[in-house]
C-alpha positions as CSV (number, residue, x, y, z in Angstrom):
1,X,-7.6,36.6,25.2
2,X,-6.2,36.1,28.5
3,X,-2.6,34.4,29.1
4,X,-4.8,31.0,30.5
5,X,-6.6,31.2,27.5
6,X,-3.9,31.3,24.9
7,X,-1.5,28.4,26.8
8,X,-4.9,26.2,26.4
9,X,-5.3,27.1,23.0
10,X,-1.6,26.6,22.0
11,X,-1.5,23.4,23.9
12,X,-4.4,22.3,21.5
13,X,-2.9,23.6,18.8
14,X,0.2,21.7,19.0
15,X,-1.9,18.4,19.9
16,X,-3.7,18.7,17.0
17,X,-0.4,19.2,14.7
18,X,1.0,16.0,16.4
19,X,-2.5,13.5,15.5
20,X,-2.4,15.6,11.7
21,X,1.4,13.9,11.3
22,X,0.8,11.1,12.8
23,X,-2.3,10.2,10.5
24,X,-1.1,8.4,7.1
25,X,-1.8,5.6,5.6
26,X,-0.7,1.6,5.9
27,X,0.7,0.8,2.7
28,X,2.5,-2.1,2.4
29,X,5.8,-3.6,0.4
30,X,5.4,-7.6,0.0
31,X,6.8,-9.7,2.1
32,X,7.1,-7.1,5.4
33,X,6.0,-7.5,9.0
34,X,3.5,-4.3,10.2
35,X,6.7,-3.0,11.2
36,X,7.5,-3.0,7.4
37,X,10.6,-5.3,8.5
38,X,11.4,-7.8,6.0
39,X,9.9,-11.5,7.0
40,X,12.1,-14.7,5.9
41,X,11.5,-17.4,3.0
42,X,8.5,-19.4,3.9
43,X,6.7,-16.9,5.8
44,X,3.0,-16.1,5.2
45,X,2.6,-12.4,4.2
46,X,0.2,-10.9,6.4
47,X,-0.6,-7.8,3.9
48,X,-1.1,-10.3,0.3
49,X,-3.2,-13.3,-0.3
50,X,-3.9,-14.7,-3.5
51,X,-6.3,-16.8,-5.5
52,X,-6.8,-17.6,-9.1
53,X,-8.3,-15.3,-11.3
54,X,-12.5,-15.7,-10.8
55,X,-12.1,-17.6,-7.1
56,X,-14.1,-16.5,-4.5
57,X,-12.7,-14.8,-1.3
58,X,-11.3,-16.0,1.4
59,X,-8.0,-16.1,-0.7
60,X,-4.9,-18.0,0.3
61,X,-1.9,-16.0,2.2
62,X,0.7,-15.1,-0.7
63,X,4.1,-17.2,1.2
64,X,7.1,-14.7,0.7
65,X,9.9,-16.5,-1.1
66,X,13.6,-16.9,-0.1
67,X,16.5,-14.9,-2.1
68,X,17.8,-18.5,-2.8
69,X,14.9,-19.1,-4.2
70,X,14.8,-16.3,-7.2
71,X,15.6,-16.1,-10.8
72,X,18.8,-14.9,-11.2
73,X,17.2,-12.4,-13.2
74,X,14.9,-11.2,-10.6
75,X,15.5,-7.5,-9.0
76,X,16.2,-8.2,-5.3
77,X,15.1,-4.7,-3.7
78,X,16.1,-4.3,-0.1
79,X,12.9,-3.1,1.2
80,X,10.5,-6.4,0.0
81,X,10.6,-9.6,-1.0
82,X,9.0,-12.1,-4.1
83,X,5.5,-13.3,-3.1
84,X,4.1,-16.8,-4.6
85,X,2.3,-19.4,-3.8
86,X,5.3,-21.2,-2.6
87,X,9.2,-20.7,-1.3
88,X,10.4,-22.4,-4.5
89,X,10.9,-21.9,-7.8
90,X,8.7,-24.4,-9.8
91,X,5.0,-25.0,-8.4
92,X,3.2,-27.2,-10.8
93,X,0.3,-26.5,-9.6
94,X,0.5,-22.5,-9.4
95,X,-0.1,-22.4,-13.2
96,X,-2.5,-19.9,-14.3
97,X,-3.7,-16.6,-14.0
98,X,-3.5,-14.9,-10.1
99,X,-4.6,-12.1,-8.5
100,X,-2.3,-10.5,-5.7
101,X,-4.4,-8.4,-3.1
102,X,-3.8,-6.0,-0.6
103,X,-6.4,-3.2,0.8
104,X,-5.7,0.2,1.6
105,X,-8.0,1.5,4.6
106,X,-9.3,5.2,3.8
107,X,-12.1,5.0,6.8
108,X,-12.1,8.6,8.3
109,X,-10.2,9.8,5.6
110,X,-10.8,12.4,2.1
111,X,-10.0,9.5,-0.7
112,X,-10.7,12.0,-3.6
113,X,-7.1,12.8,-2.4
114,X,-6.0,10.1,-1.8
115,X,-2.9,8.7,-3.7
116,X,-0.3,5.7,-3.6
117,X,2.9,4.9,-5.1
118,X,5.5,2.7,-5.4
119,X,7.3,0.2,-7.3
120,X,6.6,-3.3,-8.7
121,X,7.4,-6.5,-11.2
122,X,6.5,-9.3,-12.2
123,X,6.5,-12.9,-13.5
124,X,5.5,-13.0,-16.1
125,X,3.4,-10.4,-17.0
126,X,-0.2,-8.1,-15.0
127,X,-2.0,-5.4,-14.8
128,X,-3.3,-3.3,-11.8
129,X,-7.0,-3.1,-10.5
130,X,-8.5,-0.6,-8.1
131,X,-11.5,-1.7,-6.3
132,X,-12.2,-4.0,-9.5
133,X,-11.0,-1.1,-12.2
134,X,-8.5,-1.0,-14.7
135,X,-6.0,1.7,-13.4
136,X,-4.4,1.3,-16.9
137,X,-0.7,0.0,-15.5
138,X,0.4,-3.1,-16.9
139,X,3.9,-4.8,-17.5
140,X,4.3,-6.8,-20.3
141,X,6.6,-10.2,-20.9
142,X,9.8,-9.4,-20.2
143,X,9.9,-7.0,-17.8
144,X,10.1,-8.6,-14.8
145,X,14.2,-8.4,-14.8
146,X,13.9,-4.7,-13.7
147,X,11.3,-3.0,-11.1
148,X,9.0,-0.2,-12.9
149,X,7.1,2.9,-10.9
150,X,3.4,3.1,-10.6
151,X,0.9,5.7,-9.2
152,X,-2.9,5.8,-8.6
153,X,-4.4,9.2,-7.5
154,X,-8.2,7.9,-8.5
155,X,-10.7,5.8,-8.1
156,X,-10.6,5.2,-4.1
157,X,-13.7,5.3,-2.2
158,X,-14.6,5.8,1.6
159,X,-13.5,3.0,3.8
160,X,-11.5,0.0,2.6
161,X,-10.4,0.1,-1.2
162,X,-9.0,-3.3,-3.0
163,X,-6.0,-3.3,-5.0
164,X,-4.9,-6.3,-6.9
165,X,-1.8,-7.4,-9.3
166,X,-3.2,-9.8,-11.5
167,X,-0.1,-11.8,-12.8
168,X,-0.2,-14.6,-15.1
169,X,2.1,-17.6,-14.2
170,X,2.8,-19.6,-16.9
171,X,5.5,-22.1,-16.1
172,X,5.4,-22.6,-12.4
173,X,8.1,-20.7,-11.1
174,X,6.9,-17.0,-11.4
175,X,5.9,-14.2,-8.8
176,X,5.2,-10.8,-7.4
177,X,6.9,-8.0,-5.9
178,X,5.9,-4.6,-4.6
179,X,8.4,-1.9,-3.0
180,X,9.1,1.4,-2.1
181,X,5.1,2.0,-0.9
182,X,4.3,5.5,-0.2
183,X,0.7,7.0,1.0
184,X,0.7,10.4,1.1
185,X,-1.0,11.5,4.3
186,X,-4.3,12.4,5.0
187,X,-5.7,13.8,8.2
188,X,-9.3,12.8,9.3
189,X,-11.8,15.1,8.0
190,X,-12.7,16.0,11.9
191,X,-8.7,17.1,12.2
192,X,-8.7,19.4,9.4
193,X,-12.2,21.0,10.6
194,X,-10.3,21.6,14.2
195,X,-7.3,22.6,12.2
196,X,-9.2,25.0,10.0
197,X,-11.1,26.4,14.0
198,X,-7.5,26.7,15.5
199,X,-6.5,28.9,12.3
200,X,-9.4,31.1,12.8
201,X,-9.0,31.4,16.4
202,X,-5.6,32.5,16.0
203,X,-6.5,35.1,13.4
204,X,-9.0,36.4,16.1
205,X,-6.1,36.6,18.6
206,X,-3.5,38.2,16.4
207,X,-6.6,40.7,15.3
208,X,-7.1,41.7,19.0
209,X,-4.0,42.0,19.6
């Protein structure tokens, strides 16, 4: 390989590495801008909508609450904020059983390994749903005074996957929160292919050499 050859192939090489970091997936905490900046009280979140249990889509933006606005037993993580269908604390008319969504986006991207984390509470009381399936996490009465881990490494499909929080709100002055969101990364199928072609290429070289 000549000393032209191997600079173009190294500059590719370290191209490639940069778009293999740099591909991940958008996860999101509630009540964050893209930026994953927390937005104030009153604040649609542009990530969550919601809709009673059974309604038909389009759902209605999730409004992020105000800290004023909380339980006092409420965790208050730093990174998110409660979601309802209002900034206050008793909404007659929120009573019922809700679904929280958010999508993941897995276009160009290997979702048999694909896998999300994070933490969550609510209240009441929900379960989790992946693209319509019981993932098997649920949080009972009670527990919303403390946030509690999840993790889903199935049941993702090609292109845009649904997960929902479906919460139960009882009284009218209940919620959601989701924080600490992590995706692991996964490069594009057509990255690892030229990853897997720059490896071989460099075998080649080292072999001549």
């Amino acid at each position: 390989m000549s000393r032209k050859a191997l600079l173009l192939f190294m500059a590719a090489a370290m191209l490639l590495s940069v778009n293999v970091a740099q591909a991940s997936l958008a996860f999101y905490e509630t009540g964050v801008t893209n930026s994953y900046a927390t937005l104030p009280g009153g604040s649609n979140d542009p990530h969550y909508t919601l809709a009673l249990e059974g309604a038909s889509p389009p759902y209605s933006a999730a409004v992020v609450m105000s800290e004023s606005s909380y339980w006092w037993q409420w965790p208050t993580p730093g990174d998110a904020r409660w979601i309802y269908t209002a900034d206050e604390l008793n909404d007659p008319s929120a009573r019922g059983n809700y679904v929280f969504r958010t999508t993941i986006d897995l276009t160009g991207y290997n979702p048999a390994s694909a896998q999300i984390s994070g933490l969550w509470t609510c209240d009441q009381y929900g379960y989790i749903t992946l693209n319509g399936n019981g993932t098997g996490i649920s949080l009972n009465n009670g527990d919303y005074t403390s946030m509690h881990p999840f993790s889903i490494s199935s049941g993702f499909i090609a292109g845009v996957n649904t997960l929902e929080f479906h919460v139960t709100l009882p009284d009218g002055g209940d919620g959601l929160v989701v924080s600490d969101t992590k995706a692991v990364p996964l490069p594009p199928t057509a990255l690892l292919m030229g990853s897997g072609l720059l490896g071989l290429g460099l075998l080649r070289f080292r072999k001549r050499a």
